[in-house]
LODO-168119 format. One record per residue: residue in three letters; x, y, z of N, C-alpha, C, O in turn. Coordinates in steps of 0.1 Angstrom, whole numbers, padded with zeros to 4 digits, always signed. Layout:
BEGIN
ALAXYZXYZXYZXYZ ...
//
This chain:
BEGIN
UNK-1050+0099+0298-1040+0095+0289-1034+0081+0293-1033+0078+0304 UNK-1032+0074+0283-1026+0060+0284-1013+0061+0291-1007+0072+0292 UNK-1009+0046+0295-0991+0046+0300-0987+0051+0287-0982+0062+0285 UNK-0990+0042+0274-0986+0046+0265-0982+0055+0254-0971+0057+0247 UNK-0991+0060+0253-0991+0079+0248-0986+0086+0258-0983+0097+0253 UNK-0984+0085+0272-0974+0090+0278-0964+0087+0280-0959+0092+0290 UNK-0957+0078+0274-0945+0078+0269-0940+0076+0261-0928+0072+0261 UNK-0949+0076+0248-0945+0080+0234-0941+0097+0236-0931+0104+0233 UNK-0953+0102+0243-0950+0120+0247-0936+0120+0252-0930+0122+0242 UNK-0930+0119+0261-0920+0116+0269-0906+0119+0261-0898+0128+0262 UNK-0907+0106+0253-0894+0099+0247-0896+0113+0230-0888+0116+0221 UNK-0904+0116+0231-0903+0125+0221-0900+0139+0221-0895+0146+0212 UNK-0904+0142+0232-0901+0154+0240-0886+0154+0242-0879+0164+0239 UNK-0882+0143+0246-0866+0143+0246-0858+0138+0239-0846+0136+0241 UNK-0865+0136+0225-0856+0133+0213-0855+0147+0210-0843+0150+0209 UNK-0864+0156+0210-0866+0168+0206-0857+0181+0215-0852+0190+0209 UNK-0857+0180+0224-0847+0182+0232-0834+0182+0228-0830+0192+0223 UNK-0827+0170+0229-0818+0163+0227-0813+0170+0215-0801+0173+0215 UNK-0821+0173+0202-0814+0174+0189-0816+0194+0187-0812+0201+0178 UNK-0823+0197+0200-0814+0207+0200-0807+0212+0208-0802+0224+0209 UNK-0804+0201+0219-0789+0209+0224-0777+0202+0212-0766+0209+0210 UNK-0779+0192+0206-0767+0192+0196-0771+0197+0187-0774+0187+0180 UNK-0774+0209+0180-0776+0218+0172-0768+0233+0177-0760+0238+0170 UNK-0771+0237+0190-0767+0242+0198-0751+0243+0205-0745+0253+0208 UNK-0746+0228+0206-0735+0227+0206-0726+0228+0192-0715+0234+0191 UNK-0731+0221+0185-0726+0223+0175-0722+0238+0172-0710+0241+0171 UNK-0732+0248+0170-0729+0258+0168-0719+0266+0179-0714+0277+0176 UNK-0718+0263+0188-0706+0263+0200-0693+0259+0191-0682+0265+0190 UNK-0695+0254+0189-0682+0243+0184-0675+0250+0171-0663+0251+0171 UNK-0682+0254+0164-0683+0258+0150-0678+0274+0156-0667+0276+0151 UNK-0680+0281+0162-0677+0293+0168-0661+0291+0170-0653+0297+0164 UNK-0658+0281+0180-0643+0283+0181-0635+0272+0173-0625+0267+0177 UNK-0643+0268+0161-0636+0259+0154-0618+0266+0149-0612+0275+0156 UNK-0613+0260+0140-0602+0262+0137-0605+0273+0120-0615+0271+0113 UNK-0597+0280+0119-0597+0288+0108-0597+0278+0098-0590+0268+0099 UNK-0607+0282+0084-0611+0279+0075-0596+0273+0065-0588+0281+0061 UNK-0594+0260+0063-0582+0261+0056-0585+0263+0041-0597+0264+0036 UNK-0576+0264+0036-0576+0273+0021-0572+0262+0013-0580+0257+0005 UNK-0557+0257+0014-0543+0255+0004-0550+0239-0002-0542+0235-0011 UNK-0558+0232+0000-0566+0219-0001-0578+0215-0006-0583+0204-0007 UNK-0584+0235-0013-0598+0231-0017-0601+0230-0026-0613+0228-0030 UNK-0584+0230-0037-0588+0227-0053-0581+0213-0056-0578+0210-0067 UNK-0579+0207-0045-0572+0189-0046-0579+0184-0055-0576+0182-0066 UNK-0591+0183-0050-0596+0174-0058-0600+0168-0075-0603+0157-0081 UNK-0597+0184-0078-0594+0189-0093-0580+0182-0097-0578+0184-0109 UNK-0573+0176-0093-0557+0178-0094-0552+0166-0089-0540+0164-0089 UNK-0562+0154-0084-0556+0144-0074-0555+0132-0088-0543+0133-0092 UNK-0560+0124-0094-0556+0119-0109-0540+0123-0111-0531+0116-0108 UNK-0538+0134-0117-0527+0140-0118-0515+0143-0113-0504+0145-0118 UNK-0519+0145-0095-0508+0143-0090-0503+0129-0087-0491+0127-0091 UNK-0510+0117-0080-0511+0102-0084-0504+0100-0091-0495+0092-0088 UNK-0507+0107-0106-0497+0100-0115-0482+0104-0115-0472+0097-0117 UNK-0483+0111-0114-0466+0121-0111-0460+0113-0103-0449+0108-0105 UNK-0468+0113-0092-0459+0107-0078-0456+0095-0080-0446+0090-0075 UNK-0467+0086-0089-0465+0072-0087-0455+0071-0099-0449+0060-0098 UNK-0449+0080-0110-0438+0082-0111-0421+0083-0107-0411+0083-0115 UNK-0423+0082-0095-0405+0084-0091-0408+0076-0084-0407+0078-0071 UNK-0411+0065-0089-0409+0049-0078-0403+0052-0066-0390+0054-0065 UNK-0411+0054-0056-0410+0056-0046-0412+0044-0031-0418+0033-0034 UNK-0409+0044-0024-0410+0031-0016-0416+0041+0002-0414+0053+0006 UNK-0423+0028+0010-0428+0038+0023-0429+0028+0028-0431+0018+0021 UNK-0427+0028+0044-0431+0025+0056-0444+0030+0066-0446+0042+0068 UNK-0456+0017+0072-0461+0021+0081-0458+0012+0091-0454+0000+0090 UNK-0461+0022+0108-0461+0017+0118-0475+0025+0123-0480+0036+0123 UNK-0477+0009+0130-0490+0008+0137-0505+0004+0124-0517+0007+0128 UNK-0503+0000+0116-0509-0006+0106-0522-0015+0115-0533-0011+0111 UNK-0523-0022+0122-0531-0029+0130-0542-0021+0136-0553-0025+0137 UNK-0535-0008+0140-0546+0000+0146-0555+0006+0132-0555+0003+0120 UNK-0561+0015+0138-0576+0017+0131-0573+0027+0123-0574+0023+0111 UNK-0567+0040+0123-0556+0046+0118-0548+0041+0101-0551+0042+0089 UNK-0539+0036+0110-0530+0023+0103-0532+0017+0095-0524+0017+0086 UNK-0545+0009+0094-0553+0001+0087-0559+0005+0075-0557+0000+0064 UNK-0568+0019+0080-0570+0028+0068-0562+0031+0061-0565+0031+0049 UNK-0552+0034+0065-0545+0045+0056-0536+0031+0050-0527+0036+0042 UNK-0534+0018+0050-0529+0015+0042-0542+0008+0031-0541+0003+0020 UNK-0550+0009+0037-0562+0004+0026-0561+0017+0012-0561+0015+0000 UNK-0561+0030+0021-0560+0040+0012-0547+0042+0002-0548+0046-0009 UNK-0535+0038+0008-0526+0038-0002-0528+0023-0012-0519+0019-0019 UNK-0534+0020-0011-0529+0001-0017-0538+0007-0026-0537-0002-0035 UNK-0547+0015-0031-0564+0016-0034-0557+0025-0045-0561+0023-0056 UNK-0544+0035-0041-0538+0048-0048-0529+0042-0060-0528+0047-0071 UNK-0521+0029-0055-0513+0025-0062-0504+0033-0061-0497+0029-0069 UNK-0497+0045-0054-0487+0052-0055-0474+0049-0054-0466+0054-0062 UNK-0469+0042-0045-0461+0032-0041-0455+0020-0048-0461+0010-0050 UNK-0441+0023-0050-0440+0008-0055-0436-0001-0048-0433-0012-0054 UNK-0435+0000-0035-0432-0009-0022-0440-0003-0009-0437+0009-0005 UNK-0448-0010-0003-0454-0008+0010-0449-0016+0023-0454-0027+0025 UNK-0442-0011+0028-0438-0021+0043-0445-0023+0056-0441-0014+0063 UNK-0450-0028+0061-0455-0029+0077-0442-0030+0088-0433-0038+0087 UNK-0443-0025+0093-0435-0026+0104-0441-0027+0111-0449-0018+0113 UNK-0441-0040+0123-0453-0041+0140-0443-0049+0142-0432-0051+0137 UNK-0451-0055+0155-0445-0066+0163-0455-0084+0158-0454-0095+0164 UNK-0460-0080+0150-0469-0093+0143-0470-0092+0133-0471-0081+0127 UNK-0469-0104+0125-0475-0102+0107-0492-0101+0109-0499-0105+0119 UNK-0498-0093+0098-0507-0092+0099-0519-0101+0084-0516-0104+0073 UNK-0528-0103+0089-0540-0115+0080-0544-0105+0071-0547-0095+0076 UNK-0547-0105+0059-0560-0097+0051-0566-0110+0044-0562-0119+0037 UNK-0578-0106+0047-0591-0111+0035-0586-0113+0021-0585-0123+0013 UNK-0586-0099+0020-0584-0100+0004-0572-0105-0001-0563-0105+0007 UNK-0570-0109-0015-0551-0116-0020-0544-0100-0018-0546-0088-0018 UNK-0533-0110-0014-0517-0100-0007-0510-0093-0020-0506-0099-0029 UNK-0510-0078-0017-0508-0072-0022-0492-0075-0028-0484-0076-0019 UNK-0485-0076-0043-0475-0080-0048-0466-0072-0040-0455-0077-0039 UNK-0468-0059-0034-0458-0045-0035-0461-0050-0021-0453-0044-0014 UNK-0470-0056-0014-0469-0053+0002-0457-0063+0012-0458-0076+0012 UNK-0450-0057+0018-0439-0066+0025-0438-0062+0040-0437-0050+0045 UNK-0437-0077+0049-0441-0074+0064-0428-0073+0074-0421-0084+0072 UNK-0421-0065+0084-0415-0066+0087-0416-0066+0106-0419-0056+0113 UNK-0414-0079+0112-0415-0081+0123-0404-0072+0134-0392-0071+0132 UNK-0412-0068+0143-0397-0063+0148-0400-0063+0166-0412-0064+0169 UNK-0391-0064+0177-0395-0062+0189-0390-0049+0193-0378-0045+0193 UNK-0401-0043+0196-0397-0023+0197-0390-0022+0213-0385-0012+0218 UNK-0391-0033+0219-0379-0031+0225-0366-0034+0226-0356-0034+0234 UNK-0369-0036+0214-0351-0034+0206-0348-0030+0194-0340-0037+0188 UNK-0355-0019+0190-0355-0014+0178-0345-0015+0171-0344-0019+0160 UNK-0333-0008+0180-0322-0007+0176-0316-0022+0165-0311-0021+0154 UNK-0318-0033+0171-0316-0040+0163-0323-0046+0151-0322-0058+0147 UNK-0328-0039+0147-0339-0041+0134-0340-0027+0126-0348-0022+0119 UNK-0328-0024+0128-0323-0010+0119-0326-0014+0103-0334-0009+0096 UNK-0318-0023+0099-0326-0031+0085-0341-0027+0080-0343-0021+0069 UNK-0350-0030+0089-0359-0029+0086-0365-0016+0080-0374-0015+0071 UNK-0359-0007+0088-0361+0012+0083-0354+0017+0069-0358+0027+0062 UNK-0344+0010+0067-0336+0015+0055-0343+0013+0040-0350+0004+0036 UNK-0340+0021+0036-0341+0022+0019-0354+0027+0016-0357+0025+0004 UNK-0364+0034+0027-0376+0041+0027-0374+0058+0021-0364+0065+0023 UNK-0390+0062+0012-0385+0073+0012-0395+0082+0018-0394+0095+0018 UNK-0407+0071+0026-0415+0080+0029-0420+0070+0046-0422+0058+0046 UNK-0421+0074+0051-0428+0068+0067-0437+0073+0073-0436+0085+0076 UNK-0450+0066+0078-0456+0073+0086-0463+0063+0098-0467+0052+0096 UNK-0463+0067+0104-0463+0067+0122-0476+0069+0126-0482+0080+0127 UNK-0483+0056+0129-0503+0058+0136-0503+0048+0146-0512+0040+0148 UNK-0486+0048+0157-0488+0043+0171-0491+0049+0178-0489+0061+0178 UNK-0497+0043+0187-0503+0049+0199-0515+0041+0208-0522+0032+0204 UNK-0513+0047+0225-0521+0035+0227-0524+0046+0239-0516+0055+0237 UNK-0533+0048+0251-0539+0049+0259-0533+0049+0272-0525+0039+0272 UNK-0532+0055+0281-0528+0049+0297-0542+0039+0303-0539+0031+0312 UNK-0553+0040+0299-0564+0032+0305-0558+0019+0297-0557+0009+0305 UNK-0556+0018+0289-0549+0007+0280-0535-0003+0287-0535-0014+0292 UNK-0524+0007+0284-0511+0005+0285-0507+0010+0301-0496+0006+0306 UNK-0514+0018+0307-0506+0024+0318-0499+0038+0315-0499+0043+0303 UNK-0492+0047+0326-0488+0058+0323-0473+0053+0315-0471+0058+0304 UNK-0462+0044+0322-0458+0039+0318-0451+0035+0303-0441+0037+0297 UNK-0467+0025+0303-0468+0017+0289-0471+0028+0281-0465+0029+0271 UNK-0479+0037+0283-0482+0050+0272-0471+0057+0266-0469+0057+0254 UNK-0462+0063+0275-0453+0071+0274-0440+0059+0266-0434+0063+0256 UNK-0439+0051+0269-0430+0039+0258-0436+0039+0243-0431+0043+0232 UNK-0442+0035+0245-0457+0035+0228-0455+0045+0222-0453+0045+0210 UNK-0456+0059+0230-0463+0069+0224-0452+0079+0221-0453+0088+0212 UNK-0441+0076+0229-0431+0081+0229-0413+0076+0222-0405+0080+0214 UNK-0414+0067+0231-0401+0059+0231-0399+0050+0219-0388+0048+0214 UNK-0410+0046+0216-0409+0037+0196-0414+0046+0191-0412+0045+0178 UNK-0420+0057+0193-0423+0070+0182-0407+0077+0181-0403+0082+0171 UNK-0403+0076+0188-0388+0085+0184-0383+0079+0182-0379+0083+0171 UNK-0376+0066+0185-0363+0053+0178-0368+0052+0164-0361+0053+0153 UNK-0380+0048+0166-0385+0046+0150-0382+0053+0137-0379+0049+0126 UNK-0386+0067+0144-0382+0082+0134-0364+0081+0136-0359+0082+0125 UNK-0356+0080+0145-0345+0082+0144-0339+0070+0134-0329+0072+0127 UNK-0348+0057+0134-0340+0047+0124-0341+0052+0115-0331+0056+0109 UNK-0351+0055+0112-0358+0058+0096-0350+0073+0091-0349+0074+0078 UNK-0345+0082+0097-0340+0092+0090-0326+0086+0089-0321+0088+0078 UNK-0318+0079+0096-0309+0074+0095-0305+0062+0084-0294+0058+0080 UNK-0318+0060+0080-0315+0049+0071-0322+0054+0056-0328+0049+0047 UNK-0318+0068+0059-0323+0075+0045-0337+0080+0042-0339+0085+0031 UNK-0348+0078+0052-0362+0084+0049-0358+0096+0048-0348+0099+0054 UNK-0366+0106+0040-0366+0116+0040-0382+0123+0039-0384+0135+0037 UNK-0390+0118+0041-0400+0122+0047-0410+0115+0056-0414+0104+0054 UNK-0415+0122+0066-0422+0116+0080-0434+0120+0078-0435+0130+0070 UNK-0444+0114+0083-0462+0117+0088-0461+0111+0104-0458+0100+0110 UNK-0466+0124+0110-0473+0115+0122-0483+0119+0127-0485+0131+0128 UNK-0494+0107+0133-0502+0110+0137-0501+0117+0150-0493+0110+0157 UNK-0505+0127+0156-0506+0137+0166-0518+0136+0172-0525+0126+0169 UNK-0523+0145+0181-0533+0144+0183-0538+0163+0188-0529+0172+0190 UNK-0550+0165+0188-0548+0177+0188-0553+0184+0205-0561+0180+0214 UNK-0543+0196+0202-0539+0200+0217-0528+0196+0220-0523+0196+0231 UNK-0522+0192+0210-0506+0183+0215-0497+0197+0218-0498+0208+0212 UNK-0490+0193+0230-0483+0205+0232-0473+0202+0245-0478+0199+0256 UNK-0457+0204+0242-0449+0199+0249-0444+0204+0264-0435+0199+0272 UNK-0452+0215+0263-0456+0222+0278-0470+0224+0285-0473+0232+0293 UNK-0476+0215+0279-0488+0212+0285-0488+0208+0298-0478+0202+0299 UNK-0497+0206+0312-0496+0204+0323-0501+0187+0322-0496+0179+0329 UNK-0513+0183+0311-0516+0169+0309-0507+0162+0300-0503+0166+0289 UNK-0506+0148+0308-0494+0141+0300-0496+0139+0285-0489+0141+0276 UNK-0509+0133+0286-0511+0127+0272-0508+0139+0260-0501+0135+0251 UNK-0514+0154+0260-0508+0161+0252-0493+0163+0255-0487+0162+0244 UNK-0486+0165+0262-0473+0171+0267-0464+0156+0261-0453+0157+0255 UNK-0469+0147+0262-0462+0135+0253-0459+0136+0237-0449+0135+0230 UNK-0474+0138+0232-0476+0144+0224-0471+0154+0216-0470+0152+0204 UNK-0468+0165+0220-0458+0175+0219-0446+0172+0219-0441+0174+0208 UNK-0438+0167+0230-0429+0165+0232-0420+0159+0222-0409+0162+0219 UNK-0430+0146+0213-0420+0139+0205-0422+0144+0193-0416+0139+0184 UNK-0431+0157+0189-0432+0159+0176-0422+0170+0176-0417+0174+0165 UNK-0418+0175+0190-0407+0188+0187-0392+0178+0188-0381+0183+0186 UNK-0391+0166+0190-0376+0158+0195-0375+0151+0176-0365+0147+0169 UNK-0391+0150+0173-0390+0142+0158-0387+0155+0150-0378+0153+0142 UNK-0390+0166+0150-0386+0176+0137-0369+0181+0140-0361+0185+0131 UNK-0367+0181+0152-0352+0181+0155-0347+0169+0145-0339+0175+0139 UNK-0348+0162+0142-0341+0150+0138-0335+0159+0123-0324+0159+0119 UNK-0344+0166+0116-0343+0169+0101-0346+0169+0093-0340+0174+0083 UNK-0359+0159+0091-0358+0152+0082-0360+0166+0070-0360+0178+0072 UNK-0363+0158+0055-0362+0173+0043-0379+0175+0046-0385+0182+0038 UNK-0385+0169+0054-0405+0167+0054-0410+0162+0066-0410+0150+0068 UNK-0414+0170+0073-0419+0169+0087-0432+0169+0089-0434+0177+0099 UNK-0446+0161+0083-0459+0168+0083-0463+0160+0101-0462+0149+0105 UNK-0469+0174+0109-0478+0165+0118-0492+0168+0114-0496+0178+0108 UNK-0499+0154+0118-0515+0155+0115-0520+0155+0131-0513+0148+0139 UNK-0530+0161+0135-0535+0160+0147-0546+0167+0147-0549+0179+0146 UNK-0556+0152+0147-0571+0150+0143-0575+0153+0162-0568+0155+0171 UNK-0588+0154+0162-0592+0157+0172-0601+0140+0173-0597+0130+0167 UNK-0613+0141+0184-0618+0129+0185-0620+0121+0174-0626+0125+0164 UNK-0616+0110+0176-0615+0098+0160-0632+0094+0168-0637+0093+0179 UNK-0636+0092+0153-0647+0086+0150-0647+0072+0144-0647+0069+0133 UNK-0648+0066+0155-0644+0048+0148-0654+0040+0155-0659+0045+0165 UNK-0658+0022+0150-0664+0020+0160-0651+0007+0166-0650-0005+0161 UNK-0647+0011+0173-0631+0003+0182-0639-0008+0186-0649-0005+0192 UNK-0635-0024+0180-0640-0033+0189-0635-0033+0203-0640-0044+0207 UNK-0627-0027+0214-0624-0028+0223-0625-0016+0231-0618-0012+0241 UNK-0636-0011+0224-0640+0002+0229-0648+0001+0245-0657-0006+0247 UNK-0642+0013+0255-0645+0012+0267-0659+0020+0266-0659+0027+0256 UNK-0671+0021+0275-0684+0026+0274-0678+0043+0276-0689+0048+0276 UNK-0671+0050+0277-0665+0062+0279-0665+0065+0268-0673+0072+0263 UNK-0654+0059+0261-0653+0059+0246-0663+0057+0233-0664+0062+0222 UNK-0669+0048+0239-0682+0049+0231-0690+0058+0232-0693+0063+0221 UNK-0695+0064+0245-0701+0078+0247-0700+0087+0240-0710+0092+0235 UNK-0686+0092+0238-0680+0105+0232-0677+0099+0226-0666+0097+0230 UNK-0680+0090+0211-0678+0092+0199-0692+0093+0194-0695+0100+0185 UNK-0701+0087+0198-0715+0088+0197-0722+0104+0196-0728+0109+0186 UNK-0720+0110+0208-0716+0121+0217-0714+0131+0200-0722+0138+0195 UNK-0698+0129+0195-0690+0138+0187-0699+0131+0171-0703+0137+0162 UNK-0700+0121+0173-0704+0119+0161-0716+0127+0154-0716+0131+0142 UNK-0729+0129+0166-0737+0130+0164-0736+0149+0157-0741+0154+0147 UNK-0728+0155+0167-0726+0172+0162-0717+0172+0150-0718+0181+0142 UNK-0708+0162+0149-0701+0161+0135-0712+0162+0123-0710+0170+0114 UNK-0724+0153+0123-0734+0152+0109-0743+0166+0114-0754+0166+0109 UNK-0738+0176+0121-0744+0186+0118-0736+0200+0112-0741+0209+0105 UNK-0725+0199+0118-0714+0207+0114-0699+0200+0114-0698+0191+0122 UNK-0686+0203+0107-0673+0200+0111-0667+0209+0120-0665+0221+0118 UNK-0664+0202+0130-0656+0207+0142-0642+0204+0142-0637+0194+0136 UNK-0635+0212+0150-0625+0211+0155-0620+0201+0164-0609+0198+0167 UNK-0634+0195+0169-0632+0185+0182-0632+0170+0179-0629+0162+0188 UNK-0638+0164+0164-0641+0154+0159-0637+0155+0148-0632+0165+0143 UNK-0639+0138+0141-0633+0131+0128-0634+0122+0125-0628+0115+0132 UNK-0640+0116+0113-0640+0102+0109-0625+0097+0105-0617+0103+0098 UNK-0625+0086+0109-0611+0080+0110-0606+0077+0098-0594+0074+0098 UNK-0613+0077+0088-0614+0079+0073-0605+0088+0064-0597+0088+0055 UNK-0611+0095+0073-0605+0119+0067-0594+0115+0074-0583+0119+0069 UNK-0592+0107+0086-0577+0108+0086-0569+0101+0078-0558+0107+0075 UNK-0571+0090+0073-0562+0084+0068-0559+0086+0050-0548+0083+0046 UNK-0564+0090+0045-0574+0097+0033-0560+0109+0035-0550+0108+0028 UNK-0563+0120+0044-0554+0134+0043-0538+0128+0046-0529+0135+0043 UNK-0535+0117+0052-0523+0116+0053-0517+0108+0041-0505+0106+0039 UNK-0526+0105+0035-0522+0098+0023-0519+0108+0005-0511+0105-0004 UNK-0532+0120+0008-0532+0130-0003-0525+0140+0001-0521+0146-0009 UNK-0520+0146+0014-0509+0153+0016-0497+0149+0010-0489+0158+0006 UNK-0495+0135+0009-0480+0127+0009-0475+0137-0007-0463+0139-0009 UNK-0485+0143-0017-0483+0140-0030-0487+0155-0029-0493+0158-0040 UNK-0485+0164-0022-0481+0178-0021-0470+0185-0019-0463+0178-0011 UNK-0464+0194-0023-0456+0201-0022-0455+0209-0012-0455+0220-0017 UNK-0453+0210+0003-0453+0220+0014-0446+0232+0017-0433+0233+0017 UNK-0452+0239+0020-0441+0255+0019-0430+0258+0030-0422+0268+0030 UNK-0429+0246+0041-0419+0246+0051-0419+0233+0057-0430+0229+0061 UNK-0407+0227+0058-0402+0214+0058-0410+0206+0071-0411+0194+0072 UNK-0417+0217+0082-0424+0211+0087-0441+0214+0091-0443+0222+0100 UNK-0449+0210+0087-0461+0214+0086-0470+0205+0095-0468+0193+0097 UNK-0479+0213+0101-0491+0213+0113-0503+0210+0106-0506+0216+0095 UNK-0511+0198+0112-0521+0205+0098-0532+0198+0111-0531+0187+0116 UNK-0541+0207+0115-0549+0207+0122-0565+0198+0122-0570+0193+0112 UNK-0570+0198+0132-0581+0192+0124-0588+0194+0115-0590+0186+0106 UNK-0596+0210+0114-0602+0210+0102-0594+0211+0088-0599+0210+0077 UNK-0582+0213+0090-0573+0213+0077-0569+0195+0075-0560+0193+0066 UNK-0575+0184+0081-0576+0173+0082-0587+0172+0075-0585+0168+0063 UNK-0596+0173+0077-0611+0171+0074-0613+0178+0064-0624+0178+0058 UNK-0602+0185+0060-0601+0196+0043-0599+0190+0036-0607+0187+0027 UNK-0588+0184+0037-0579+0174+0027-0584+0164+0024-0583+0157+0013 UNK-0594+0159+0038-0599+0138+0036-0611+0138+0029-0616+0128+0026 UNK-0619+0152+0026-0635+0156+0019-0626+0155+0004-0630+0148-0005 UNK-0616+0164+0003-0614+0172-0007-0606+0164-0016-0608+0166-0029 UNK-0598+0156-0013-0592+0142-0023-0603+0136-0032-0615+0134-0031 UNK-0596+0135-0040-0605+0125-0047-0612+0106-0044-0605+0097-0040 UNK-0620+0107-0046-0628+0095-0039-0619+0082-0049-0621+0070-0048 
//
């Protein structure tokens, strides 16, 4: 046998391999996925019509963290909805688009280490949502817990204060405020200090691995999304998500009615809503 045909053999042998331990995993995955959500699977029947409703009571919203990948989307997704009659940015930079500037889009500079004095900036919103967040490999333990924490709660405390009455935030899943790992225990922490606040609408979203391609993505991160991506196009998991379905469900949730002022909505109940909207 040639070098060649032996390692066309080779490399096919372990393509083949390969596609069935992620078949395999997948079905691992799929075993302990998250219960089937229900309350999301006739949206899409209904999304035209709620749109119009909502875009109805001239309504006004805030995002923070718009720059990120998150952020980005999901204001691509509202501007696309028209729902809004005012969209705000809130960062620490104005931000560039390609395309002509949206009449309804307005940028608000602020230094989050002094939130407090850019209280202005939060008032007269009726809707906010929150896709900060940044890494300890990034930011530090430190810099994470400020980011993730410390402008995630001032922010929410301006904003109910200055009259929001409903919140979105991005979470992440496993978040949990007695967890032994910081990153969820952070996580946790500010979504039970943010629904203390009161607002009349508390939704957390908490997607599992985002599926994006991060230009500043570390070879780790690239791995496992590659890694999740690949069992994602064979089943939906609990453990993955196109960054899409998130921004997509935080946007078609907004125009729902919720049965308790604060709602969880997990990943596959993420991945319900971001299939199940209308395109």
């Amino acid at each position: 046998m040639s070098v060649m045909k032996l390692l066309d053999s080779i490399l096919g042998n372990a393509t083949g391999i390969f596609a069935v331990v992620i078949v395999l995993i997948a079905v691992l995955f799929n075993y302990f996925d998250d219960p089937d959500p229900v309350k999301y699977n006739s949206m899409a029947e209904d999304t035209k019509t709620l749109e119009e409703n909502f875009r109805q009571q001239n309504k006004s919203c805030f995002i923070l963290g718009a720059s990120g990948e998150t952020g980005r989307m999901l204001l691509q997704d509202l501007l696309g909805r028209n729902i809004f009659s005012k969209i705000t940015l809130i960062g620490r930079r104005t931000l560039t688009f390609e395309d002509k500037a949206n009449e309804n889009l307005v940028q608000e500079v602020v230094d989050f280490e002094k939130l407090e004095d850019y209280a202005a900036s939060f008032q007269g919103h009726d809707v906010g949502y929150c896709c900060l967040g940044t890494t300890k490999a990034k930011a530090g333990t430190e810099g994470f817990i400020r980011v993730d924490h410390d402008y995630v709660l001032k922010s929410a405390e301006l904003a109910k204060a200055g009259g929001c009455a409903e919140f979105h935030l991005e979470s992440s899943r496993g978040a949990d405020k007695n967890s032994n790992f910081l990153y969820l225990k952070v996580k946790g922490q500010v979504e039970a200090e943010i629904e203390a606040l009161g607002f009349d609408r508390f939704a957390i979203y908490r997607p599992g691995v985002l599926l994006v391609d991060r230009q500043e993505s570390r070879p780790a991160e690239w791995l496992a999304r590659k890694f999740f991506g690949a069992v994602s196009a064979v089943c939906t998991t609990a453990m993955s998500i196109p960054i899409q379905a998130v921004a997509k469900a935080m946007a078609s949730n907004t125009l729902l009615q919720p049965e308790q002022k604060t709602e969880i909505l997990e990943n596959k109940d993420i991945a319900s809503l971001g299939k199940g909207a209308g395109q």
